[in-house]
HTML snippet that shows the backbone in 3Dmol.js (N, CA, C, O; Angstrom):
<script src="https://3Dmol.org/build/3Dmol-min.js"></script>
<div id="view" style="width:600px;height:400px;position:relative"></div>
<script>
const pdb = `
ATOM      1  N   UNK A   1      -6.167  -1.075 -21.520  1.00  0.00           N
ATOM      2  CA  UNK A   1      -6.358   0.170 -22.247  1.00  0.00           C
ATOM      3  C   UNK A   1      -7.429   1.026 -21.586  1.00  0.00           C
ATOM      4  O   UNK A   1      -8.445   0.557 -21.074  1.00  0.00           O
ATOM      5  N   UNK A   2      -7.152   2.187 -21.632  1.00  0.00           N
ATOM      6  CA  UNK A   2      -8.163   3.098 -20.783  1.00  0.00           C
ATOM      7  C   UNK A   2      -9.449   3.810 -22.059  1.00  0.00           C
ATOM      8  O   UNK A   2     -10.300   4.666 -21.820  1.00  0.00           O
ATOM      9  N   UNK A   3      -9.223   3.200 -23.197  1.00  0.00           N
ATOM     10  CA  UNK A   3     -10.214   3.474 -24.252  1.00  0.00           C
ATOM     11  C   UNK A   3     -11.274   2.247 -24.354  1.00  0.00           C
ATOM     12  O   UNK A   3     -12.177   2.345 -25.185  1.00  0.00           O
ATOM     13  N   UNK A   4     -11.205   1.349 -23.711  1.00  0.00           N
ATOM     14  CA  UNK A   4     -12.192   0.279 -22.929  1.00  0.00           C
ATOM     15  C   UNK A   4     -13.771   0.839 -22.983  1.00  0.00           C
ATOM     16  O   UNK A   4     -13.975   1.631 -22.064  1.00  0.00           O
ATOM     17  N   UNK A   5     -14.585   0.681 -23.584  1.00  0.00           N
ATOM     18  CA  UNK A   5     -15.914   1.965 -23.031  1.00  0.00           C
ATOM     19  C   UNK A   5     -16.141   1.406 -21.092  1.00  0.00           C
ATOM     20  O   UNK A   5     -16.537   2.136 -20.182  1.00  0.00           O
ATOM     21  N   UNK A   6     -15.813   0.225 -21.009  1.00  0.00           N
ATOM     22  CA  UNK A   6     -15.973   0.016 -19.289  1.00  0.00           C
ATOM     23  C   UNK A   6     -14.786   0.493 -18.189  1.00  0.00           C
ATOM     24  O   UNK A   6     -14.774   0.195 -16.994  1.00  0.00           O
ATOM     25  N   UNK A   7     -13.594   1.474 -19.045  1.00  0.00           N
ATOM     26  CA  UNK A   7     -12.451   1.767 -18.167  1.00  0.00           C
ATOM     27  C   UNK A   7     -13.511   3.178 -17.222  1.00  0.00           C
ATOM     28  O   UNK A   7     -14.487   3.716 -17.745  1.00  0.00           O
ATOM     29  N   UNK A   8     -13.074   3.462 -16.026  1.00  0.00           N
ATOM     30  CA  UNK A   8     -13.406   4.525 -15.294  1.00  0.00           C
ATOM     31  C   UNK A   8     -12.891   5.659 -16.142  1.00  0.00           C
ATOM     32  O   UNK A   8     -13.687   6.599 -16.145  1.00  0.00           O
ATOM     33  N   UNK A   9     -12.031   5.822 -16.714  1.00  0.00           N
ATOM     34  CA  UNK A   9     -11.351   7.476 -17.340  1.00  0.00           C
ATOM     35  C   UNK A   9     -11.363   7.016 -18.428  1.00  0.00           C
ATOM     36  O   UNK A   9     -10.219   7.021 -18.884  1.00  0.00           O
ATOM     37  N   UNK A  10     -12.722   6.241 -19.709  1.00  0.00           N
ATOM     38  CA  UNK A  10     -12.617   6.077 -20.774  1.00  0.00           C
ATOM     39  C   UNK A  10     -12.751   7.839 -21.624  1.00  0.00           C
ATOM     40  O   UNK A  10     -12.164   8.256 -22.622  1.00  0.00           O
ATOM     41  N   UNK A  11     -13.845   8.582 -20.645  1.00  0.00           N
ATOM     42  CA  UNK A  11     -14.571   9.921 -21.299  1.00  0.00           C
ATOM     43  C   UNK A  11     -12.618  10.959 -21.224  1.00  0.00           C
ATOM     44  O   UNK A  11     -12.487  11.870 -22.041  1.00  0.00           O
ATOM     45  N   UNK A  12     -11.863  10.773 -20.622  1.00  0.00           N
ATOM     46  CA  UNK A  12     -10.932  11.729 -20.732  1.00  0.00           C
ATOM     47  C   UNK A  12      -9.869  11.488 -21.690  1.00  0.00           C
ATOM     48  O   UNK A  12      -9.056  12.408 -21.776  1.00  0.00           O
ATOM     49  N   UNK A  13      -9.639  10.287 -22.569  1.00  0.00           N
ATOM     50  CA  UNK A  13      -8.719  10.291 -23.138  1.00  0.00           C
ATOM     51  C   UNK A  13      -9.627   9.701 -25.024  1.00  0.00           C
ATOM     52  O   UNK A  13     -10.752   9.676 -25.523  1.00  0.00           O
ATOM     53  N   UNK A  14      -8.494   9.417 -25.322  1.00  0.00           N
ATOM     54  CA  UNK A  14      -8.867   9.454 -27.001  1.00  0.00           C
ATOM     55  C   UNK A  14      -9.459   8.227 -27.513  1.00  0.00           C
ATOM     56  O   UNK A  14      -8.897   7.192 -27.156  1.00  0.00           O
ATOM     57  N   UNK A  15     -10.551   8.112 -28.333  1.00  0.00           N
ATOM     58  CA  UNK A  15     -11.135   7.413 -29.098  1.00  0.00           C
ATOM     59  C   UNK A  15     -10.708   5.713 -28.916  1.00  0.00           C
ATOM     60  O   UNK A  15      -9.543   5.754 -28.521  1.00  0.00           O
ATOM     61  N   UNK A  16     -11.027   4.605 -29.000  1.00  0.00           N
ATOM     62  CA  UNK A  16     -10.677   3.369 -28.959  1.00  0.00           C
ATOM     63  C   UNK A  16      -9.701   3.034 -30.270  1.00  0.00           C
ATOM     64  O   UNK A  16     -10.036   3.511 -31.354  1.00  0.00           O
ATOM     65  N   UNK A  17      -8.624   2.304 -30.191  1.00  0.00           N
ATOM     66  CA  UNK A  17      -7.946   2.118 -31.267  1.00  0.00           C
ATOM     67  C   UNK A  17      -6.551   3.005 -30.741  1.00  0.00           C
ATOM     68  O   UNK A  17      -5.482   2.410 -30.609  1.00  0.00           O
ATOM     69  N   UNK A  18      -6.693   4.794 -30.395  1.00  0.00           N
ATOM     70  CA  UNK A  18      -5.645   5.116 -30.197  1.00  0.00           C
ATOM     71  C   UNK A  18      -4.803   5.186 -28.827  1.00  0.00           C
ATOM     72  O   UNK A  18      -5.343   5.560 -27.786  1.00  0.00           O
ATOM     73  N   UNK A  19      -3.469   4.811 -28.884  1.00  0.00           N
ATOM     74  CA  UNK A  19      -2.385   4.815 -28.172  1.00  0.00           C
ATOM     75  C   UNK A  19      -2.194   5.530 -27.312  1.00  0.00           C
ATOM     76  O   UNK A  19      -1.611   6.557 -27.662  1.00  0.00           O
ATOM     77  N   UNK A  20      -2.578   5.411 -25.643  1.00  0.00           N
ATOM     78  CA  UNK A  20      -1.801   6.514 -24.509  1.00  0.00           C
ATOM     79  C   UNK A  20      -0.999   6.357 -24.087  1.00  0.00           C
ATOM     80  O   UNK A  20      -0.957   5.146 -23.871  1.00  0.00           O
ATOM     81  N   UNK A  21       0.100   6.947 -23.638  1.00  0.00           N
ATOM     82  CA  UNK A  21       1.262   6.738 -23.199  1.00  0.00           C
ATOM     83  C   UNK A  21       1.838   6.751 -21.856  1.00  0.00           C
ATOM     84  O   UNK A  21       1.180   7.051 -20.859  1.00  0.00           O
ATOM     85  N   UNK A  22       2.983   6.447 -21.839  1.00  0.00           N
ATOM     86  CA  UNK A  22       2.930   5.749 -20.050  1.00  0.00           C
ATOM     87  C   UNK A  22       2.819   7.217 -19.155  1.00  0.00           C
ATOM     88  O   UNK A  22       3.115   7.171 -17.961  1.00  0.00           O
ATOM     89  N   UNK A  23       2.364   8.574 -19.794  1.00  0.00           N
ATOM     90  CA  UNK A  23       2.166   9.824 -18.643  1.00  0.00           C
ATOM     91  C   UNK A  23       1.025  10.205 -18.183  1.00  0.00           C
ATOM     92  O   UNK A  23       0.606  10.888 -17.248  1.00  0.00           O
ATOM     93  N   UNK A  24       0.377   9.262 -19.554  1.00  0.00           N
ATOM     94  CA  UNK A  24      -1.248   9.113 -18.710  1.00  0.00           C
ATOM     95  C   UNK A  24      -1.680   8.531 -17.427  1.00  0.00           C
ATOM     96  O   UNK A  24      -2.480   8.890 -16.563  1.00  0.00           O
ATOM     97  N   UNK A  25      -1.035   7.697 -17.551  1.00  0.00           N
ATOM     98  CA  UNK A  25      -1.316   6.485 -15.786  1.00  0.00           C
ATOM     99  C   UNK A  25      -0.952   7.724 -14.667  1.00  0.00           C
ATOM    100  O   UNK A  25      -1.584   7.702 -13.610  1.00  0.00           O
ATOM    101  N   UNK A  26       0.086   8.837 -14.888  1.00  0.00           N
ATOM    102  CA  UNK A  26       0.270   9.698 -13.779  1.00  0.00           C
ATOM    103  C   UNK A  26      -1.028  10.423 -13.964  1.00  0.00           C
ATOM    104  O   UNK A  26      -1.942  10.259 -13.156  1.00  0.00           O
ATOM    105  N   UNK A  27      -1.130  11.125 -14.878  1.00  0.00           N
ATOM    106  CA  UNK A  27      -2.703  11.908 -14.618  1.00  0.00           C
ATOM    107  C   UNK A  27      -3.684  11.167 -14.315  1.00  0.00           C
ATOM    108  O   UNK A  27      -4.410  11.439 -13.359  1.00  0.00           O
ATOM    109  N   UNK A  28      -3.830  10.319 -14.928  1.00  0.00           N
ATOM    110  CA  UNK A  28      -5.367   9.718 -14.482  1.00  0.00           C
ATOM    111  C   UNK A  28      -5.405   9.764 -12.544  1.00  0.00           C
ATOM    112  O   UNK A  28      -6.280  10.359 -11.914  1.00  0.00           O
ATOM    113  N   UNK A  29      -3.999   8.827 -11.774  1.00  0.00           N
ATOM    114  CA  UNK A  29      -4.030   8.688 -10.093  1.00  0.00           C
ATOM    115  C   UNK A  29      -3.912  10.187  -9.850  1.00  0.00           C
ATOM    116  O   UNK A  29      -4.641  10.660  -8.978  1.00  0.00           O
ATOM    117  N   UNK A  30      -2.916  11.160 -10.646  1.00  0.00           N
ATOM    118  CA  UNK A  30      -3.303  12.796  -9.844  1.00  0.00           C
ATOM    119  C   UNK A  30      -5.245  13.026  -9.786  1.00  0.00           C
ATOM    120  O   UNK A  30      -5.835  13.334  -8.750  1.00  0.00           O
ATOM    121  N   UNK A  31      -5.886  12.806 -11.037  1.00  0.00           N
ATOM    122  CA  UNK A  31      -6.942  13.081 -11.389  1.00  0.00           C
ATOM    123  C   UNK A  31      -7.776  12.462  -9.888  1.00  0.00           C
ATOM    124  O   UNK A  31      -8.431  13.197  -9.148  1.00  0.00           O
ATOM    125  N   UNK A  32      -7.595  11.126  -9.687  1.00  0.00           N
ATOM    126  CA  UNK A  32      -7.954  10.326  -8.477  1.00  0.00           C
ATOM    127  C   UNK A  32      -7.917  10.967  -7.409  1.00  0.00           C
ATOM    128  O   UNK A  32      -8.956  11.335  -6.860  1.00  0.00           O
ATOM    129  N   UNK A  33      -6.367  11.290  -6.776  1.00  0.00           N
ATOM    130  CA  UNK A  33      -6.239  11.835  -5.896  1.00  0.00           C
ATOM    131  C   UNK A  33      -7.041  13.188  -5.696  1.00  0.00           C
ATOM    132  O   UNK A  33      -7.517  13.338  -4.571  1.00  0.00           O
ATOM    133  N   UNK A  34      -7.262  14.203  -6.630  1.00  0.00           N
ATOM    134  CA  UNK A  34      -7.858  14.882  -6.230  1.00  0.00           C
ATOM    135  C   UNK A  34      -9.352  14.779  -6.094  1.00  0.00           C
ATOM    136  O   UNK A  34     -10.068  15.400  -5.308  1.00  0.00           O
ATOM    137  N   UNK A  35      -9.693  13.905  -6.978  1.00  0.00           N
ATOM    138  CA  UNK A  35     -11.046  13.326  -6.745  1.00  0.00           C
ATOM    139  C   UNK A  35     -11.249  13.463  -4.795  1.00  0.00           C
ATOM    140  O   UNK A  35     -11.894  14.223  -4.073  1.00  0.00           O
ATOM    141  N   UNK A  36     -10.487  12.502  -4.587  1.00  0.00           N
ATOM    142  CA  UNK A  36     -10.430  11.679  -3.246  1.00  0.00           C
ATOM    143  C   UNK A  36     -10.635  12.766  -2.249  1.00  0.00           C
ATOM    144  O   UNK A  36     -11.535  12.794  -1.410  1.00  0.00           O
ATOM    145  N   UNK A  37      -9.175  14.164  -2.532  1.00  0.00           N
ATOM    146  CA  UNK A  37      -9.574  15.161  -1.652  1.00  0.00           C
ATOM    147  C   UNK A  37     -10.793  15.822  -1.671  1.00  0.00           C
ATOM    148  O   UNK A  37     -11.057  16.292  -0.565  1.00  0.00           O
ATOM    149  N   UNK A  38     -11.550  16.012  -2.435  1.00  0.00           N
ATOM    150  CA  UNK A  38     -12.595  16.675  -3.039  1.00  0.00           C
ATOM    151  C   UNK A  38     -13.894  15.892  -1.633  1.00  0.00           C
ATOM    152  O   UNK A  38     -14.903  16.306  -1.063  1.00  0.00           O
ATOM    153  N   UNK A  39     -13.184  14.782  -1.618  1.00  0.00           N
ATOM    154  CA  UNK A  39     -14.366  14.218  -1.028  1.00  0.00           C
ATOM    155  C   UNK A  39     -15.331  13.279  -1.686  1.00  0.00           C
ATOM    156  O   UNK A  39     -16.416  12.968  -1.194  1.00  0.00           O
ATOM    157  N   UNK A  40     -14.810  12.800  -2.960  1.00  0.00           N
ATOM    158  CA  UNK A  40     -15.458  11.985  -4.327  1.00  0.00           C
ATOM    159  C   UNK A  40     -14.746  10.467  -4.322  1.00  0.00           C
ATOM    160  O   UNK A  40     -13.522  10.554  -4.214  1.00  0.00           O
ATOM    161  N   UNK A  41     -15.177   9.294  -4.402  1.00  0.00           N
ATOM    162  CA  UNK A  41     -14.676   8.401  -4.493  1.00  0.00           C
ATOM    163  C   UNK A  41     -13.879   7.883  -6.185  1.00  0.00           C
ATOM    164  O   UNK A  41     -14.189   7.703  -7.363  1.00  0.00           O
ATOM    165  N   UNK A  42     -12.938   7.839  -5.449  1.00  0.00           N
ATOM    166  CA  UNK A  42     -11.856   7.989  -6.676  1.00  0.00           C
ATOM    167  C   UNK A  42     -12.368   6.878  -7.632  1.00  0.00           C
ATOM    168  O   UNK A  42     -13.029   5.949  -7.169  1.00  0.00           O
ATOM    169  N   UNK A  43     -12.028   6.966  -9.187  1.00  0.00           N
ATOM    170  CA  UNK A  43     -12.193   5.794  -9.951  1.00  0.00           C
ATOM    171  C   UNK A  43     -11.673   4.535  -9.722  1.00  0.00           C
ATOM    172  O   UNK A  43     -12.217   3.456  -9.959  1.00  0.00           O
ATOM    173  N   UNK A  44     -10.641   4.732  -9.269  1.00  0.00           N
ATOM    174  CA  UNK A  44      -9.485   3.192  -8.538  1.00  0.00           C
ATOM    175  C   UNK A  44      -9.339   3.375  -7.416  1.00  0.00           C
ATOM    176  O   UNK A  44      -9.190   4.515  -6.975  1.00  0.00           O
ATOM    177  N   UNK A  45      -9.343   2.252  -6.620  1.00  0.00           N
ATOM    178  CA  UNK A  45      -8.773   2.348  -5.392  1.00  0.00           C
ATOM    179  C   UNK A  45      -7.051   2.680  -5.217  1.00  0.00           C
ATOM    180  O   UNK A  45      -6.144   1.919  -5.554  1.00  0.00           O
ATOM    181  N   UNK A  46      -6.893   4.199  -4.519  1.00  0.00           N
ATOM    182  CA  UNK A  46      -5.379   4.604  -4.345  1.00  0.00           C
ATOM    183  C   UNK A  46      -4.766   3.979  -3.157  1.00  0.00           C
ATOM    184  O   UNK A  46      -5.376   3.635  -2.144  1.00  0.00           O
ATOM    185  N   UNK A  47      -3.256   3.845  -3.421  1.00  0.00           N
ATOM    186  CA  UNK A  47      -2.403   3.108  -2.934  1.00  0.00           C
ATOM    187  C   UNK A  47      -2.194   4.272  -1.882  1.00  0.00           C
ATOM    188  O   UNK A  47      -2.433   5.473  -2.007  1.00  0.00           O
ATOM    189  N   UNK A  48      -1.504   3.331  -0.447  1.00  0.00           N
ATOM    190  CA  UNK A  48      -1.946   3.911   0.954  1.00  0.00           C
ATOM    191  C   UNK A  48      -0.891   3.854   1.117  1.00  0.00           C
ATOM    192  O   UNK A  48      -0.123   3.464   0.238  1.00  0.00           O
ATOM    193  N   UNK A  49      -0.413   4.316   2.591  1.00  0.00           N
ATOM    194  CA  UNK A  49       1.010   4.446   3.342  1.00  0.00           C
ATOM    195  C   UNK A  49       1.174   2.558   3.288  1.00  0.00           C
ATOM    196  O   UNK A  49       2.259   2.079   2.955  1.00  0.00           O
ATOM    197  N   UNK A  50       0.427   1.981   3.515  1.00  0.00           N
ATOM    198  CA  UNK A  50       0.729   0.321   4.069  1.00  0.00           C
ATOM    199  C   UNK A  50       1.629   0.127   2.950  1.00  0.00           C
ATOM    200  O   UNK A  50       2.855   0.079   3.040  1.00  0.00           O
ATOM    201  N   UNK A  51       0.594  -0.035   1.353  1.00  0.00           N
ATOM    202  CA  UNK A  51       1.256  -0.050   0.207  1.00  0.00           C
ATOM    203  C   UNK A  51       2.399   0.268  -0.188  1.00  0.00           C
ATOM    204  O   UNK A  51       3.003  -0.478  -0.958  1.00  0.00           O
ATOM    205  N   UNK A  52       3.001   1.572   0.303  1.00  0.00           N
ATOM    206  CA  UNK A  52       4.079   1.858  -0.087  1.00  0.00           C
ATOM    207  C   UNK A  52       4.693   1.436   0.900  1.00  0.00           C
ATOM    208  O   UNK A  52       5.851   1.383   0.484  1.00  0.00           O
ATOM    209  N   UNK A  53       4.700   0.988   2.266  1.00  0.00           N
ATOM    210  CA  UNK A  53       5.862   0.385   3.351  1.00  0.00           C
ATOM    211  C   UNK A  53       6.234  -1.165   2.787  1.00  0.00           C
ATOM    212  O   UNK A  53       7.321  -1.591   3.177  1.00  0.00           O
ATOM    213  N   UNK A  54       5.422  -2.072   1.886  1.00  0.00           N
ATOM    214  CA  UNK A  54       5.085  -3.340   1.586  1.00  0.00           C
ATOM    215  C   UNK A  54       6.190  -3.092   0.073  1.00  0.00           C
ATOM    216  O   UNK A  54       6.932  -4.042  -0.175  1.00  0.00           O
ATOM    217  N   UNK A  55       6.246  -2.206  -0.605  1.00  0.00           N
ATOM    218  CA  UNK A  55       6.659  -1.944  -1.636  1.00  0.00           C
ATOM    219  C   UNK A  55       7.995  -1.760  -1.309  1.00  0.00           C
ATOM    220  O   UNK A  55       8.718  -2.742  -1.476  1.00  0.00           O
ATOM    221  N   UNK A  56       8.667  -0.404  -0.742  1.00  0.00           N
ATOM    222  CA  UNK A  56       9.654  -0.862  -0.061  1.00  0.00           C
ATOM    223  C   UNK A  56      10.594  -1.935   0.462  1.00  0.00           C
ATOM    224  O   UNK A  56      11.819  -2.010   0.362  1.00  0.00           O
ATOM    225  N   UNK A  57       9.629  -2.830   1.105  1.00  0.00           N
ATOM    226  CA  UNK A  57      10.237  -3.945   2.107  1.00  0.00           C
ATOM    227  C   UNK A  57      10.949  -4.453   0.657  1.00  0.00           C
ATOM    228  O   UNK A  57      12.142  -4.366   0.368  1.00  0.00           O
ATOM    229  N   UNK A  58       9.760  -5.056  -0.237  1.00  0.00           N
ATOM    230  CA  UNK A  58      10.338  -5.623  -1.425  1.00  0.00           C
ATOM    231  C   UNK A  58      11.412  -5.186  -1.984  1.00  0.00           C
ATOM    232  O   UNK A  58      12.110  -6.096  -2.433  1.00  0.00           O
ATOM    233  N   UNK A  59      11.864  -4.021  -2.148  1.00  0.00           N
ATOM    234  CA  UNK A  59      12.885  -3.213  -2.632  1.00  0.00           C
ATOM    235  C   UNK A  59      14.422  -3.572  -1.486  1.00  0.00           C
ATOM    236  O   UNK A  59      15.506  -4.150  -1.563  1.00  0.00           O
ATOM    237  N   UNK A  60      13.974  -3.143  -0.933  1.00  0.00           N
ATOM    238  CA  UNK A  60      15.299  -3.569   0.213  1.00  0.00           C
ATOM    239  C   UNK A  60      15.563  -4.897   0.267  1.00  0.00           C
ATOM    240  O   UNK A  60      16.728  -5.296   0.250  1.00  0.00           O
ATOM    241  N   UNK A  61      14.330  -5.882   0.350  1.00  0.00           N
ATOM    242  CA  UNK A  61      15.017  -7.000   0.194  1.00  0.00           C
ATOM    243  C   UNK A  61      15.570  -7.385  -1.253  1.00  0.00           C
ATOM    244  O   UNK A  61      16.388  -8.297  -1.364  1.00  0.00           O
ATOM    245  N   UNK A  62      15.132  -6.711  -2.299  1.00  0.00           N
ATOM    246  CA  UNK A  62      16.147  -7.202  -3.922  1.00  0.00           C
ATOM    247  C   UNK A  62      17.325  -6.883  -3.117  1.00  0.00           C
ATOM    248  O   UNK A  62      17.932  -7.806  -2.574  1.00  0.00           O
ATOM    249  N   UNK A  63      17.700  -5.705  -2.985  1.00  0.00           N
ATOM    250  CA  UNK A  63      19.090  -4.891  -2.906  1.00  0.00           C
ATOM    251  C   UNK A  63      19.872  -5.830  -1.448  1.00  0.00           C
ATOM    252  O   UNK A  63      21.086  -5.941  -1.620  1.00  0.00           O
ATOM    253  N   UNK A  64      19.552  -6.239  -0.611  1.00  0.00           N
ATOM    254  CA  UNK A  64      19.939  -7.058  -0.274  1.00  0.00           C
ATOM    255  C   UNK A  64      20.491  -8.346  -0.677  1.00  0.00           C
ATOM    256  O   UNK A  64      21.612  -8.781  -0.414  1.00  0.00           O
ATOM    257  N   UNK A  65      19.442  -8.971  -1.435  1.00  0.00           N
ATOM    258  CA  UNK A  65      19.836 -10.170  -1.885  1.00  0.00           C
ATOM    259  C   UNK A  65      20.628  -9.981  -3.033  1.00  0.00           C
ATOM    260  O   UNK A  65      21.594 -10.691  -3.316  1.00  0.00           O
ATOM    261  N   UNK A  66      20.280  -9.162  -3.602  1.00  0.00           N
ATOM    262  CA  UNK A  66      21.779  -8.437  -4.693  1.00  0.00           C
ATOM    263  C   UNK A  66      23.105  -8.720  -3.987  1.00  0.00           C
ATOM    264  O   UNK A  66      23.904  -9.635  -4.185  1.00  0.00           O
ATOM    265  N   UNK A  67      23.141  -7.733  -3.132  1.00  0.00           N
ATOM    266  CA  UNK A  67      24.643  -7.937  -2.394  1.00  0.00           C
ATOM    267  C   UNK A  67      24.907  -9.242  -1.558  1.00  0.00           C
ATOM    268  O   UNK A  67      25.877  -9.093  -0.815  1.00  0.00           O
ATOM    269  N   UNK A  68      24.571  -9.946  -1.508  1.00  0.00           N
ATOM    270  CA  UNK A  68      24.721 -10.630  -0.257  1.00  0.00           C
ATOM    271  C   UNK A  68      24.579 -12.089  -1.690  1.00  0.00           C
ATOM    272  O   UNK A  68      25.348 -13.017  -1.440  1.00  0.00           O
ATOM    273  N   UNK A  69      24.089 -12.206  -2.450  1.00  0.00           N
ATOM    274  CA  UNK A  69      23.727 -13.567  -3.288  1.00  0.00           C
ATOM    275  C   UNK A  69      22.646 -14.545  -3.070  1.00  0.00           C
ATOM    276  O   UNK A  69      22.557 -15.574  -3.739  1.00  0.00           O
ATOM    277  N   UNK A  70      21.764 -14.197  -2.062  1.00  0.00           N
ATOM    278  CA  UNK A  70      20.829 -15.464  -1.006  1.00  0.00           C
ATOM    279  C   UNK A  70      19.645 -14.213  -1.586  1.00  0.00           C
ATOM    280  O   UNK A  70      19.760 -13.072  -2.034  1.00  0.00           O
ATOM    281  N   UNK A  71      18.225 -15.355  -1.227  1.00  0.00           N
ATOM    282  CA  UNK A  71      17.178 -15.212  -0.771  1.00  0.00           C
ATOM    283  C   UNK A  71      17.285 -14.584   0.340  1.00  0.00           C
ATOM    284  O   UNK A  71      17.792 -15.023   1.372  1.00  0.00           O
ATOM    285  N   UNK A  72      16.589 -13.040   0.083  1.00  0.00           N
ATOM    286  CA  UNK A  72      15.862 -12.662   1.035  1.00  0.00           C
ATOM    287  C   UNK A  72      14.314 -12.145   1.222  1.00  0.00           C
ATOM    288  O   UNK A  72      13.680 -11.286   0.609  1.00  0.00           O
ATOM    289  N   UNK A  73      14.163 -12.508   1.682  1.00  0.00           N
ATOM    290  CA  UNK A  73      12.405 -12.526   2.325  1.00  0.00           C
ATOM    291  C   UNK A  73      11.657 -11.273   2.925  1.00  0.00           C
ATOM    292  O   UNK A  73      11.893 -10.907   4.077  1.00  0.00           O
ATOM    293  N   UNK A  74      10.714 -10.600   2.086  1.00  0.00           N
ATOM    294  CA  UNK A  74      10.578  -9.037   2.342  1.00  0.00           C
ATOM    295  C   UNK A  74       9.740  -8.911   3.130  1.00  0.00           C
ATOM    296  O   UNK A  74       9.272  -7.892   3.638  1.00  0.00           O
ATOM    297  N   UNK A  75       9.388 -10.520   3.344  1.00  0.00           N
ATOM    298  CA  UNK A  75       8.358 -10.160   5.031  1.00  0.00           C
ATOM    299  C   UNK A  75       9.259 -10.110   6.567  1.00  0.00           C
ATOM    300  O   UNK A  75       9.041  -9.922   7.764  1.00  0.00           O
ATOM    301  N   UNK A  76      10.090 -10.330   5.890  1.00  0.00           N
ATOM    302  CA  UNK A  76      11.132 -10.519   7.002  1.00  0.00           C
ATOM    303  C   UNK A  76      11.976  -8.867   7.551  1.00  0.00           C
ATOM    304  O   UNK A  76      12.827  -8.750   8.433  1.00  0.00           O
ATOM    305  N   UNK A  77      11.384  -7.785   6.689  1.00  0.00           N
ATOM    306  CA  UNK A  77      11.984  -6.912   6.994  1.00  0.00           C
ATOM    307  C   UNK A  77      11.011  -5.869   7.816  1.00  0.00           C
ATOM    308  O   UNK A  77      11.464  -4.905   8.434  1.00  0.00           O
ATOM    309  N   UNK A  78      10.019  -6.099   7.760  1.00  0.00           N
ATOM    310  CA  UNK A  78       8.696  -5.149   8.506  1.00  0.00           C
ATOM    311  C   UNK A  78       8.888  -4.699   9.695  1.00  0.00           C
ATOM    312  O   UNK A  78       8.011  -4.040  10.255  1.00  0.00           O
TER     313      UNK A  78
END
`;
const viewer = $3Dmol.createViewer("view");
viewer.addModel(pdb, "pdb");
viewer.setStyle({}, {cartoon: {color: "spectrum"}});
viewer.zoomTo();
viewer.render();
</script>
């Protein structure tokens, strides 16, 4: 929960007890990101080009092993 008093973006959202919803998680990393450009160290560490090539791999290998019926191995696709 980002109403945590120890979350990084506790001061931008609502009181402890109430409910944010899954469009917050996008603002808060836009909020980051621009942090980041700004030249400010973001509250979380943001996900990098590596991250998303690693994320991927994983993806191609489901859809693989979807079609095909076998284990496939997403280190195997790098």
């Amino acid at each position: 929960m980002c109403t945590d008093a120890a979350h990084p973006w506790v001061g931008a959202y609502w009181p402890a007890a109430h409910l944010i919803g899954y469009e917050h998680g996008f603002v808060s990393m836009a909020a980051d990101m621009a942090r980041s450009l700004a030249g400010e160290k973001p509250a979380l560490p943001l996900p990098d080009f590596e991250d998303a090539f690693r994320t991927q791999c994983v993806l191609e290998a489901a859809l693989r092993s979807a079609r095909s019926g076998a284990w496939v191995r997403p280190d195997t696709l790098a």
